[in-house]
C-alpha positions as a Markdown table, in Angstrom:
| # | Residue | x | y | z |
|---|---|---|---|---|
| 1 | Unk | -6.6 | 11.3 | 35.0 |
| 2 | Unk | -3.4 | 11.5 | 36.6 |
| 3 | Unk | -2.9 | 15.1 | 36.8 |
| 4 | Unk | -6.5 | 14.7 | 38.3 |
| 5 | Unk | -4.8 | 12.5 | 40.5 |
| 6 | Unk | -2.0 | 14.5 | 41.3 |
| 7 | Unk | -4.0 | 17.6 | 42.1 |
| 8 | Unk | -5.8 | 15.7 | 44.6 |
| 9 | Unk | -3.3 | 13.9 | 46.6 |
| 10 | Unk | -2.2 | 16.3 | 49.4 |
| 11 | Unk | -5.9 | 15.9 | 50.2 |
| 12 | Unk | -6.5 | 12.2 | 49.5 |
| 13 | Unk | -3.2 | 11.0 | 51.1 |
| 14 | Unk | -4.2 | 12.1 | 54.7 |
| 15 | Unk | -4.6 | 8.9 | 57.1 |
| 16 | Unk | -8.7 | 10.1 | 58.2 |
| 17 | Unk | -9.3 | 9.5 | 54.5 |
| 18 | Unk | -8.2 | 5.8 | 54.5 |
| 19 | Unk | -12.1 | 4.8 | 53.2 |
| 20 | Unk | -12.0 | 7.8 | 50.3 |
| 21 | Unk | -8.3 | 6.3 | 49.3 |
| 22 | Unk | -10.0 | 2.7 | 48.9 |
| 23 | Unk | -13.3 | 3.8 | 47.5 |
| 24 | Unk | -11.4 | 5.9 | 45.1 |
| 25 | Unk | -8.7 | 3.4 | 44.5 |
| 26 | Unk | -11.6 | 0.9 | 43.3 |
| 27 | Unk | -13.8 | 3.3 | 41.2 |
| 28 | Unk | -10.5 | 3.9 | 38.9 |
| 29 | Unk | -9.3 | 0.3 | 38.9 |
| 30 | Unk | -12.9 | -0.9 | 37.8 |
| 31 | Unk | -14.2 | 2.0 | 36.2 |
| 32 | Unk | -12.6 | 4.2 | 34.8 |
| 33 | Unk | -9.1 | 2.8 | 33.8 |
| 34 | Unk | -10.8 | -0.4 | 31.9 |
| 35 | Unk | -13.3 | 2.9 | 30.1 |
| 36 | Unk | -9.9 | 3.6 | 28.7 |
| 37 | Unk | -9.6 | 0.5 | 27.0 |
| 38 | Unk | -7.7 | -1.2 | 29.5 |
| 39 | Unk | -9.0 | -4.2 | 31.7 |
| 40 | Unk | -8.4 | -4.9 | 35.1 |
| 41 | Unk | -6.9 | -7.9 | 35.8 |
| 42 | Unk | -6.6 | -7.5 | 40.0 |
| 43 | Unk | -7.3 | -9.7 | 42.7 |
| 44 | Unk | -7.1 | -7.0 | 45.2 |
| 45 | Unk | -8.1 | -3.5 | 45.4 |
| 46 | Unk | -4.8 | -1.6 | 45.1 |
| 47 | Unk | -3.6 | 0.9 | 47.8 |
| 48 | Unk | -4.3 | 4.5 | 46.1 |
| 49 | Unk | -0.2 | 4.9 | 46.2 |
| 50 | Unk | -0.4 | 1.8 | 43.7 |
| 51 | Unk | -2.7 | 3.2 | 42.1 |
| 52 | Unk | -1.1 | 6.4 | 41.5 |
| 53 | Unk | 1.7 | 4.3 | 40.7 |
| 54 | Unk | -0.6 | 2.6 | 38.0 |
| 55 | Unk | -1.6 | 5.6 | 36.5 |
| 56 | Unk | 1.3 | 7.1 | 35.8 |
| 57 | Unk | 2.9 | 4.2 | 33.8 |
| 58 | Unk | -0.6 | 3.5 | 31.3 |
| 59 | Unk | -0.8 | 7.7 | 31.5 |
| 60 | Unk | 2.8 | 7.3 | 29.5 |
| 61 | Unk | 1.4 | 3.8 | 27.6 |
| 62 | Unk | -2.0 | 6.1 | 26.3 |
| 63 | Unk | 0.7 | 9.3 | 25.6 |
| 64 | Unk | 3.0 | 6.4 | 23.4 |
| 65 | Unk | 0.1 | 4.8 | 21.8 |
| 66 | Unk | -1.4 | 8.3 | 20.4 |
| 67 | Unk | 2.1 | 9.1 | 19.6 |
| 68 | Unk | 2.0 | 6.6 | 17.0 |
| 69 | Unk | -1.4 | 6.7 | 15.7 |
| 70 | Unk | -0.6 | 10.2 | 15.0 |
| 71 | Unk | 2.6 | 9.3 | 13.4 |
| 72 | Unk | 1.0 | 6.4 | 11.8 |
| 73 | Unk | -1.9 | 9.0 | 10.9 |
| 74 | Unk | 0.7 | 11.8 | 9.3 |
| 75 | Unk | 3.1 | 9.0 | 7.3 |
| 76 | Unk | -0.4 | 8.0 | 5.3 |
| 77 | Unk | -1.1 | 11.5 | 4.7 |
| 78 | Unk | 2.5 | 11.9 | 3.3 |
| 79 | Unk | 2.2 | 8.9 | 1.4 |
| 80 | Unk | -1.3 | 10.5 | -0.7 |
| 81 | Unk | 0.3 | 13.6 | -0.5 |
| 82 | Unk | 3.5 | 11.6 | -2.5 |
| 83 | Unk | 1.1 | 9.5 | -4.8 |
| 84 | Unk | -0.8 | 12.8 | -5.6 |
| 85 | Unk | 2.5 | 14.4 | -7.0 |
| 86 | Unk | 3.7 | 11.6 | -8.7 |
| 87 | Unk | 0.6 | 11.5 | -10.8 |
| 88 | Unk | -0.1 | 14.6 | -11.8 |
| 89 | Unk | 4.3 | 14.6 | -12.7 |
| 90 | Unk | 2.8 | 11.9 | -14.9 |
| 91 | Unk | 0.3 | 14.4 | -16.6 |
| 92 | Unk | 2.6 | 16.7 | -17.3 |
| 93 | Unk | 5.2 | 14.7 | -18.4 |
| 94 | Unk | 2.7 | 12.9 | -20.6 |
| 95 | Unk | 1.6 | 16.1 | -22.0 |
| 96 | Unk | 4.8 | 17.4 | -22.7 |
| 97 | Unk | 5.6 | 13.6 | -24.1 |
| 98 | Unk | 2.5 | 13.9 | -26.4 |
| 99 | Unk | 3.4 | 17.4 | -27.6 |
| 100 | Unk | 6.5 | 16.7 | -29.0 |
| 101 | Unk | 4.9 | 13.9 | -30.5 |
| 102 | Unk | 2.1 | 15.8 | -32.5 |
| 103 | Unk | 5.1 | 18.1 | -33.6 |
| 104 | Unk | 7.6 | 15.7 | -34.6 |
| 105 | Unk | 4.8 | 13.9 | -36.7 |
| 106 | Unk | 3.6 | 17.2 | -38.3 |
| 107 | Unk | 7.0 | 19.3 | -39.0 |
| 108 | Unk | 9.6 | 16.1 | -38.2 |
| 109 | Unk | 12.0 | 17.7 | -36.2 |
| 110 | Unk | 11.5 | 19.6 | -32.3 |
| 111 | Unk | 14.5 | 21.8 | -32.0 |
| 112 | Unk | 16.1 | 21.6 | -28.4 |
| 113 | Unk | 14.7 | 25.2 | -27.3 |
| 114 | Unk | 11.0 | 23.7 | -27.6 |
| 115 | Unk | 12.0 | 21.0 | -25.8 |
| 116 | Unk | 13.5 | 23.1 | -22.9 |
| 117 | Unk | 10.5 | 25.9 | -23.0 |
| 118 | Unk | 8.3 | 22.8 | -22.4 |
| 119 | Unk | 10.2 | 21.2 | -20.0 |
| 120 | Unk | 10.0 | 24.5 | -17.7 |
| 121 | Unk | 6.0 | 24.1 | -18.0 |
| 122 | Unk | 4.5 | 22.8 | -15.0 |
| 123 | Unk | 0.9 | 23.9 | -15.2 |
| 124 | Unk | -1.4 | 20.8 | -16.8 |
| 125 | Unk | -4.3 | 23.6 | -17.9 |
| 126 | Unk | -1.6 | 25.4 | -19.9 |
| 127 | Unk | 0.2 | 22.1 | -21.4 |
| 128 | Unk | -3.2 | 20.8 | -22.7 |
| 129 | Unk | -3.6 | 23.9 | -24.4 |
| 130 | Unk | -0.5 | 23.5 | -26.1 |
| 131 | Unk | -1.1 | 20.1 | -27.3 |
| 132 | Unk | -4.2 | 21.6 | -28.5 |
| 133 | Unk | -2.4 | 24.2 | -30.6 |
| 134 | Unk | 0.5 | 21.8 | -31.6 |
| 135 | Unk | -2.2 | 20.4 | -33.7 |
| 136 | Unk | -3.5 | 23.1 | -35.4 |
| 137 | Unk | -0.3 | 25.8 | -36.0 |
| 138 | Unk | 0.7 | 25.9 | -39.2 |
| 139 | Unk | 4.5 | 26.0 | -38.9 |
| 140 | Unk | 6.9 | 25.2 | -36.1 |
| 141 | Unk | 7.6 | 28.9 | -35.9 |
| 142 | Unk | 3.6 | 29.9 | -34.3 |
| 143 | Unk | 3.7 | 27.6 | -32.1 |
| 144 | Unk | 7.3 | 28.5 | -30.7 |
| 145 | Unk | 5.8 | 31.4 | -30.9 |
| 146 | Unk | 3.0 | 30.8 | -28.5 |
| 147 | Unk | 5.7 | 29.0 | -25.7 |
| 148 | Unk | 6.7 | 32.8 | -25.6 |
């Protein structure tokens, strides 16, 4: 509105237009400024220089108060974007937790190479496969064999 403003004023400034100036003055004082959420509190209809004067500071108010719904907007995003990675993390460290427990109750011992090939998994599909396998191999060799 106050570019709107602005584009007009050469025009709207010149003395002849001293009825357009008030007339226009009032329409944004009780129309269209309190449409923007604001209300007019005035006891006098403002010159159009005050209201061009008005404008300008809520135009910066409206510009600071998307400003931080959009930074309020982006730091909630980041924050499910956050929760999202910690839980799947969880999976796949509770896959890779559960594997080494199916193996270390079947064959007692998970040699530190295991341990590392699993740790370098990051893919939940492919570490609930495994824990499917580590179930069924017959020796601690196949199912090294399948980390290959």
């Amino acid at each position: 509105m106050k570019q709107a403003l602005d584009a007009f004023w050469p025009w709207l400034s010149r003395k002849e237009l001293a009825g357009v100036q008030r007339a226009f003055a009032a329409w944004i004082t009780r129309v269209a400024v309190p449409s923007r959420g604001r209300k007019a509190v005035l006891s006098r209809t403002p010159s159009l220089l005050e209201v061009r004067s008005m404008l300008a500071e809520r135009a910066k108010k409206w510009l600071e108060d998307a400003e931080a719904r959009g930074e309020a907007k982006g730091i909630r995003k980041g924050i499910q974007k956050g929760r999202q990675e910690g839980i799947q993390e969880a999976k796949v460290g509770t896959l890779r937790t559960n594997i080494i427990a199916v193996l270390e109750a079947r064959f007692q011992i998970v040699g530190p190479s295991i341990r590392r090939a699993l740790s370098r998994i990051e893919d939940e599909v492919v570490l609930k496969s495994l824990h499917r396998q580590a179930v069924v191999v017959e020796n601690m060799r196949e199912f090294r064999d399948l980390l290959k």
